[in-house]
C-alpha positions in Angstrom: -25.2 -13.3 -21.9 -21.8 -13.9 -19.9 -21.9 -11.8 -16.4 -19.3 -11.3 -14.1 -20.1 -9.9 -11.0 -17.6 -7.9 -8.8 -18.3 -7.9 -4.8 -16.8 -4.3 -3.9 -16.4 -1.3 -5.0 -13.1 0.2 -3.4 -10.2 0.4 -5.8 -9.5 -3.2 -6.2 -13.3 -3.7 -7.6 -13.2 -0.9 -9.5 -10.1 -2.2 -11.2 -11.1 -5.8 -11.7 -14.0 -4.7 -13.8 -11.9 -2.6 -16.0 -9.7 -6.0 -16.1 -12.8 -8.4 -16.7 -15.3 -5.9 -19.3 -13.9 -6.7 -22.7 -14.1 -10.9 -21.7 -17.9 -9.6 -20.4 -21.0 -8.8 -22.2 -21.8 -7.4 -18.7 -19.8 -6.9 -15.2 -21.8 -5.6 -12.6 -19.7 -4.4 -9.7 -22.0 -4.9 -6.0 -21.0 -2.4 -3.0 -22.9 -2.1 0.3 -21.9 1.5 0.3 -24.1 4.6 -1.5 -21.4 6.0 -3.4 -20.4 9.3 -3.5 -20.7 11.3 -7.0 -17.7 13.3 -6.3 -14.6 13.0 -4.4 -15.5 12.2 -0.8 -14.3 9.7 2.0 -16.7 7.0 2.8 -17.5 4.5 5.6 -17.2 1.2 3.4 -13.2 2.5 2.6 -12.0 2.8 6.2 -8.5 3.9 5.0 -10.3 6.7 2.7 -8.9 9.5 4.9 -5.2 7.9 5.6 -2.6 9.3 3.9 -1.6 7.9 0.4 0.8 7.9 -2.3 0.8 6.1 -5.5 4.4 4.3 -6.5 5.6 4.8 -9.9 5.0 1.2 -11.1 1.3 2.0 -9.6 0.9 5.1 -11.7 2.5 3.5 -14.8 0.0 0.4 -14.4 -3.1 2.7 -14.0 -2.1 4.9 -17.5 -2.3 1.5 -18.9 -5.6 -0.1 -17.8 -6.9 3.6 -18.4 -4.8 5.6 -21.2 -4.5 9.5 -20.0 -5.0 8.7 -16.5 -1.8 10.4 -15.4 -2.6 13.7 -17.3 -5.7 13.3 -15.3 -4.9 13.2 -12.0 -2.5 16.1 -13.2 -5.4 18.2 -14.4 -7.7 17.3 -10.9 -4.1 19.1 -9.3 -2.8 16.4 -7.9 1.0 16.9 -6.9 3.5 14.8 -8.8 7.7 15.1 -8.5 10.7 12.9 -7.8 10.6 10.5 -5.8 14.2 10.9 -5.1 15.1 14.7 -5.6 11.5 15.7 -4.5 11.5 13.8 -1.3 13.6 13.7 1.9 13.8 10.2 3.2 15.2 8.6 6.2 16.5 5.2 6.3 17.4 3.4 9.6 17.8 7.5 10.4 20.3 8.3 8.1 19.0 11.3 5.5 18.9 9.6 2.0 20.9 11.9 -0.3 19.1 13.7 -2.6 19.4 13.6 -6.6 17.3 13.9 -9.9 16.1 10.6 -11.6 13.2 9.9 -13.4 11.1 8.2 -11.0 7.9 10.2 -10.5 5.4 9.7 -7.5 1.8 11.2 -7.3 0.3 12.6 -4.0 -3.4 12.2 -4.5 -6.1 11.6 -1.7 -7.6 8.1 -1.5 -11.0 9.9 -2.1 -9.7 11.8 -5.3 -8.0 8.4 -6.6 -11.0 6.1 -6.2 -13.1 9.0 -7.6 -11.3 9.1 -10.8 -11.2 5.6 -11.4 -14.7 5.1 -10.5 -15.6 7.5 -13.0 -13.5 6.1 -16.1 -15.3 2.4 -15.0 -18.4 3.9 -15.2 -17.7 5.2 -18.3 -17.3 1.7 -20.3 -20.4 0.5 -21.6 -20.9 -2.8 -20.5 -20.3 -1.7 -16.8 -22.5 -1.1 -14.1 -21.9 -0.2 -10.2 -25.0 -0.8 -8.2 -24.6 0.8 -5.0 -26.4 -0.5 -1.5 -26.1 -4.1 -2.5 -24.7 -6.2 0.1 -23.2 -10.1 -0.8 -24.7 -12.5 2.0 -23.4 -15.3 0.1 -22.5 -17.2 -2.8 -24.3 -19.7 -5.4 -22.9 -22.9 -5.5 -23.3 -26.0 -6.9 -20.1 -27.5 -7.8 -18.8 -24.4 -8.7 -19.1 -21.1 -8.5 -22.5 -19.8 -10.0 -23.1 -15.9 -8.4 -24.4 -13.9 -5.2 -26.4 -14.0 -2.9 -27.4 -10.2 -1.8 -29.8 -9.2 0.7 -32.5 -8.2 -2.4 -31.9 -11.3 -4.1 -29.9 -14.0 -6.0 -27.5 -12.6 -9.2 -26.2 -15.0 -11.1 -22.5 -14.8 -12.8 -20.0 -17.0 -15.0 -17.3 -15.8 -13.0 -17.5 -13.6 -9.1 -14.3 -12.1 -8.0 -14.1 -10.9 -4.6 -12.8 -7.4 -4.1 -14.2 -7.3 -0.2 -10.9 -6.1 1.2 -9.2 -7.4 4.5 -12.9 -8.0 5.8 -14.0 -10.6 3.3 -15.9 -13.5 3.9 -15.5 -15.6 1.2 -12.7 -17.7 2.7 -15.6 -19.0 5.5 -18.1 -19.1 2.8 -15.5 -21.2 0.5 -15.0 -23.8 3.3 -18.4 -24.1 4.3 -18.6 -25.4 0.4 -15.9 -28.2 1.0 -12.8 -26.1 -0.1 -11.1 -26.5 3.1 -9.3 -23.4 5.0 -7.6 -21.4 2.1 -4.0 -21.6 3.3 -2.4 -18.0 4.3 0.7 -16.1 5.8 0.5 -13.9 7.9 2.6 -11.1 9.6 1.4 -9.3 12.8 2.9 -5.9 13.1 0.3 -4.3 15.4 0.4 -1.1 13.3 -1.6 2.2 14.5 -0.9 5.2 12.3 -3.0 8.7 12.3 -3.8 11.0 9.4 -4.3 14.6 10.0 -4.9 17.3 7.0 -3.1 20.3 6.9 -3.1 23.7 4.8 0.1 23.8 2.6 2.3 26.5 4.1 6.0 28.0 3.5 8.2 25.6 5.5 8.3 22.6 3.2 10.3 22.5 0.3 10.1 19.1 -0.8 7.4 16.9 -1.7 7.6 14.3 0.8 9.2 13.5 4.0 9.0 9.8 5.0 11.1 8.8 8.0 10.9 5.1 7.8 10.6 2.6 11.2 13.5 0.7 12.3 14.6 -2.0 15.0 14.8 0.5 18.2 12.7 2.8 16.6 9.2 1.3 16.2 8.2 5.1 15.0 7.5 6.3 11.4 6.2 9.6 9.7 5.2 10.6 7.0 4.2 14.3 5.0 2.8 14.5 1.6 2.0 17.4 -1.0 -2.1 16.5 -1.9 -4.4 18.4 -4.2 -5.7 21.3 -3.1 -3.1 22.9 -1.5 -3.3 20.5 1.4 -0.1 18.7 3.3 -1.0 14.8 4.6 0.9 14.2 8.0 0.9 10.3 8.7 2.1 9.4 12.3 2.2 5.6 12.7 3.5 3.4 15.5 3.9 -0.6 15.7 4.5 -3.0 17.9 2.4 -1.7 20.9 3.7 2.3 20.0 0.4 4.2 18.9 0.5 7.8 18.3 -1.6 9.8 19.9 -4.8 12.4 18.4 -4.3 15.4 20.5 -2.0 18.6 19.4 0.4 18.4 22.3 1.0 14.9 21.6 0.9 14.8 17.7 3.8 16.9 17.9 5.9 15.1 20.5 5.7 11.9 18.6 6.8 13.5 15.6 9.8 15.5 17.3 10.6 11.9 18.7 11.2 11.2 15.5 15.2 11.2 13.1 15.0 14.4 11.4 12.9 17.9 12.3 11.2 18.6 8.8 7.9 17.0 10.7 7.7 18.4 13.9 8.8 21.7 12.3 6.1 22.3 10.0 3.4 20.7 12.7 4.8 23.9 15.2 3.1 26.3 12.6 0.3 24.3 10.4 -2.8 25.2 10.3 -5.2 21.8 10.5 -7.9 21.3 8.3 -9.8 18.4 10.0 -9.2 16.1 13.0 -6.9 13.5 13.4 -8.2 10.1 12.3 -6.8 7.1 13.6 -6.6 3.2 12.2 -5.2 0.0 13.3 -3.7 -2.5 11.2 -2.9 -6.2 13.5 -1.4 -7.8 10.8 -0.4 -8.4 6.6 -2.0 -11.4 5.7 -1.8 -13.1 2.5 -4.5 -16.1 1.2 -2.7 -18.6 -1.0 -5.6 -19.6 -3.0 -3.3 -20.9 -6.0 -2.7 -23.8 -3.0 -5.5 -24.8 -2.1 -6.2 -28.9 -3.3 -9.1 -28.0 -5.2 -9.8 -24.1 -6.7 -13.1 -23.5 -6.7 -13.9 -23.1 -10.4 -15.6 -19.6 -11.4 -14.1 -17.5 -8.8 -11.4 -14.6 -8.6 -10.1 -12.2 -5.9 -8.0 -9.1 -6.1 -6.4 -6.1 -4.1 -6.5 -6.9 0.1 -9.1 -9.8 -0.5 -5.7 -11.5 -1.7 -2.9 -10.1 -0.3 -2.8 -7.2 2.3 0.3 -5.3 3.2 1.8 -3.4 6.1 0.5 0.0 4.8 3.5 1.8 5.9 5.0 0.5 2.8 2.5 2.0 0.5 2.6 -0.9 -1.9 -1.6 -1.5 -1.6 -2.9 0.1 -4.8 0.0 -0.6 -7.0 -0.4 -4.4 -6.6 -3.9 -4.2 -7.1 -3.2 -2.4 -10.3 -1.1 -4.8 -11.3 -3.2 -7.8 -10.3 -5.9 -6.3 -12.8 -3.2 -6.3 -15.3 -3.1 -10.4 -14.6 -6.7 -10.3 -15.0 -7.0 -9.1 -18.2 -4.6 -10.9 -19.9 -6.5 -14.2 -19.3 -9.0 -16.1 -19.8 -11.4 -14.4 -17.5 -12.2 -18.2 -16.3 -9.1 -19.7 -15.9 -8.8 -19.0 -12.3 -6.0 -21.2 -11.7 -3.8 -19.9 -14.1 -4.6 -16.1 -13.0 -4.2 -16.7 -8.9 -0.7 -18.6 -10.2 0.5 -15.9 -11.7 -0.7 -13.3 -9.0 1.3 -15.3 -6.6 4.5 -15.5 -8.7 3.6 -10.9 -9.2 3.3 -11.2 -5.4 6.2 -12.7 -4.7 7.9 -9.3 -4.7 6.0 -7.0 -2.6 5.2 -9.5 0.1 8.9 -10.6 0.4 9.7 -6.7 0.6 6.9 -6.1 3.4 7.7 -9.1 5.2 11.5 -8.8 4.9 11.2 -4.8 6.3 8.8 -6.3 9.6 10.8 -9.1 10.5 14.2 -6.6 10.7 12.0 -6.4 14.4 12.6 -8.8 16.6 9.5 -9.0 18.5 7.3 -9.7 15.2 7.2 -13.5 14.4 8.2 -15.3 11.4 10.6 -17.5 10.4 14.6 -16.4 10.0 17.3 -17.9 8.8 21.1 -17.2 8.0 20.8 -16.2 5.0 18.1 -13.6 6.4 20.7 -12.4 8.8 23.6 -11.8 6.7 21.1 -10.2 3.8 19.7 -8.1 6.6 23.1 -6.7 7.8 24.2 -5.9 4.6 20.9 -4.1 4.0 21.5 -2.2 7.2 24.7 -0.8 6.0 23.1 0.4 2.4 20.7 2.3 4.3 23.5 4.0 6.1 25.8 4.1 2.5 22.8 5.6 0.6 23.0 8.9 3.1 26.5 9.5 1.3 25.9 8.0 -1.9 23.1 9.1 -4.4 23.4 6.1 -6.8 22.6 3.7 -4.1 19.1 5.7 -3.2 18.3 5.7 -6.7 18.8 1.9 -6.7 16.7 1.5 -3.9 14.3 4.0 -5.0 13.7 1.4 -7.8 13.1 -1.4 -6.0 10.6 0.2 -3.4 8.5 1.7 -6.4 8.7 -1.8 -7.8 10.5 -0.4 -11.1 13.4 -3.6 -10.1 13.6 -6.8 -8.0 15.5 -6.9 -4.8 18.6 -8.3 -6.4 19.1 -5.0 -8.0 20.4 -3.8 -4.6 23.1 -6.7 -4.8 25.0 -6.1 -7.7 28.8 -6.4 -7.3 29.2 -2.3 -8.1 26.8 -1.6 -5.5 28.4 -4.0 -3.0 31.3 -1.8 -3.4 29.8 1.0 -3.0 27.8 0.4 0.5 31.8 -0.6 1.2 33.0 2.4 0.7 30.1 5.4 1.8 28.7 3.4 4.6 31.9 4.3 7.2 31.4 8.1 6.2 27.3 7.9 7.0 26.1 10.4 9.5 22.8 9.5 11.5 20.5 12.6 11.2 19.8 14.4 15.0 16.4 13.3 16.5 14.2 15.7 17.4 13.7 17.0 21.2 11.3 14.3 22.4 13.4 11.3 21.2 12.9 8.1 23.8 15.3 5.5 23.5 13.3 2.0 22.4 13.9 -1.4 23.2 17.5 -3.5 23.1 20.4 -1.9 22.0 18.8 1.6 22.8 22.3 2.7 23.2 22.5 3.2 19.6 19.4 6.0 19.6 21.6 7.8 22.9 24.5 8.3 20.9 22.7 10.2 18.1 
């Protein structure tokens, strides 16, 4: 009997056994964690009570794995609407211009999302999720061969580590003569807080995101969620955190370009406290170079890659990456981390390209990098006057197109023409200057 075994059962496990149960005759996904049976935040998901939203190519990618899955989260009342006509964005603090398209965006809870997909896993026969079963370590013996839990050895023909940002395969791998599994990574010092609200008059849109910028390390973020609740994100970078108490919840946010935050935090009604994370950095394990892959092993979601979570990209790639999986030979792992590096290719270079706009985070630059990022500047600015350019890069950020979509020659023309008329939106009362060329922020 062919086993694979799956070490985690957060979203990225839950999706690599979907990806791995028809190559199977049995998966067996391993958490630490007792699960809950319905939608609930847990300890083993740290991020469970952040805010989240699920991009386009994410909710497209999860209809696919599991048919009906957007009707689904429909029927549990989870909000969907445009991303572009339904939400108010802010880029570089100019207020995107609004307009229909046909790029849809879901506002589920991370509880609510894991739930659902938990349940449609559990639901295949050959699965099964044992809760309360910790990895320790791995069987080796020139390869791969299973687990080591704290009840006992499991054996498996293939393990593919789901364990998140806080995996410790990478040690375990070069304790086994793999060598240190190369990796990028990013540091952003991010610190964002979450806060629940009770929907109220006062917003009329879906979504508000108010993206960070050089001189303005700041970001927020509201969301439409099931149950008639609002999400308020608040995240800072860079040294910025914001803080947890009322008084100073809403000074960050009136700090921030536009007043649809701060306005509807003057009047909400709160629903729980204000939970707070810290992200240090987006770090990415290149396992496709590594001189020797260890044969009979996998990994998926933030095990892999994981992301600035301001950019929301987390669950999509995962999705996708289970995608990869499946259409594979389960066991070919050199062929499936290849092609999740060539699929990562485009949401790391987005992340990374978005921190390193910041001079104080480190990373490598170059011309090119300066003259892409100016140009880049001044479409943010162009798309507060011009639609067609914020459905272009509406695209892009739900992963619908590569980059180079925003560098066709129409478009160059475009940013041309509508960036001179752009218009910075006001900032709200409690706005503070940042950094060099501060100047900018005074004359808003």
């Amino acid at each position: 009997m062919r086993q694979a075994v799956v070490t985690g059962a957060s979203i990225g496990g839950l999706l690599a056994a979907r990806a791995l149960h028809s190559s199977f005759d049995r998966v067996l996904v391993l958490d630490r964690d007792i699960l809950p049976e319905t939608a609930k935040a847990r300890r083993g998901v740290p991020q469970s009570r952040q805010a989240h939203a699920l991009l386009a190519r994410g909710g497209a990618a999860l209809d696919e794995l599991f048919p009906g899955f957007l009707d689904e989260m429909r029927t549990a009342g989870v909000p969907e609407d445009d991303a572009h006509d339904g939400c108010q964005w802010y880029l570089d603090g100019y207020p995107m211009r609004r307009a229909p398209s046909p790029i849809s965006v879901f506002g589920p809870t991370r509880p609510l999302l894991e739930h659902l997909i938990r349940e449609r896993v559990r639901a295949l026969p050959n699965v099964r999720i044992a809760a309360g079963s910790e990895v320790v370590g791995l069987l080796h013996d020139g390869r791969v061969r299973g687990v080591r839990t704290r009840r006992g050895e499991i054996a498996a023909d293939i393990v593919v580590d789901a364990g998140g940002r806080a995996s410790r395969f990478p040690l375990w791998l070069r304790d086994f003569g793999y060598g240190e599994v190369p990796t990028s990574t990013i540091r952003t010092d991010v610190v964002y807080m979450t806060r629940h609200y009770r929907a109220a008059p006062g917003v009329d849109v879906f979504a508000v995101v108010v993206t960070p910028y050089p001189t303005m390390p700041r970001s927020g973020v509201i969301i439409r969620q099931e149950g008639d609740r609002i999400v308020v994100l608040l995240a800072g970078m860079l040294g910025d955190e914001p803080p947890t108490d009322d008084a100073g919840i809403l000074a960050f946010a009136e700090s921030l370009p536009g007043t649809e935050i701060a306005d509807f935090l003057r009047t909400a009604e709160p629903l729980d406290e204000p939970v707070r994370m810290r992200y240090p950095a987006s770090v990415r394990y290149h396992y496709e170079r590594l001189p020797r892959l260890p044969e009979g092993f996998l990994a998926i979601g933030d095990a892999l890659c994981s992301f600035n979570p301001i950019y929301g990209q987390g669950v999509t790639v995962a999705a996708l990456e289970a995608q990869v999986m499946a259409g594979i030979t389960a066991t070919d792992a050199k062929r499936y981390f290849a092609e999740a590096a060539r699929l990562l290719r485009t949401p790391w270079s987005l992340a990374v390209g978005g921190d390193l706009r910041f001079p104080e985070v480190v990373g490598r630059r170059g011309v090119l990098d300066r003259v892409l990022n100016g140009y880049l500047t001044r479409y943010r600015a162009a798309a507060s006057v011009d639609p067609a350019l914020g459905a272009a890069f509406l695209r892009v950020s739900n992963m619908l197109a590569e980059p180079t979509h925003l560098l066709a020659p129409g478009r160059l023309l475009r940013v041309l023409r509508a960036a001179p008329r752009a218009t910075p939106a006001p900032f709200g009362t409690a706005h503070i200057p940042y950094g060099p060329g501060c100047e900018i922020n005074e004359s808003r």
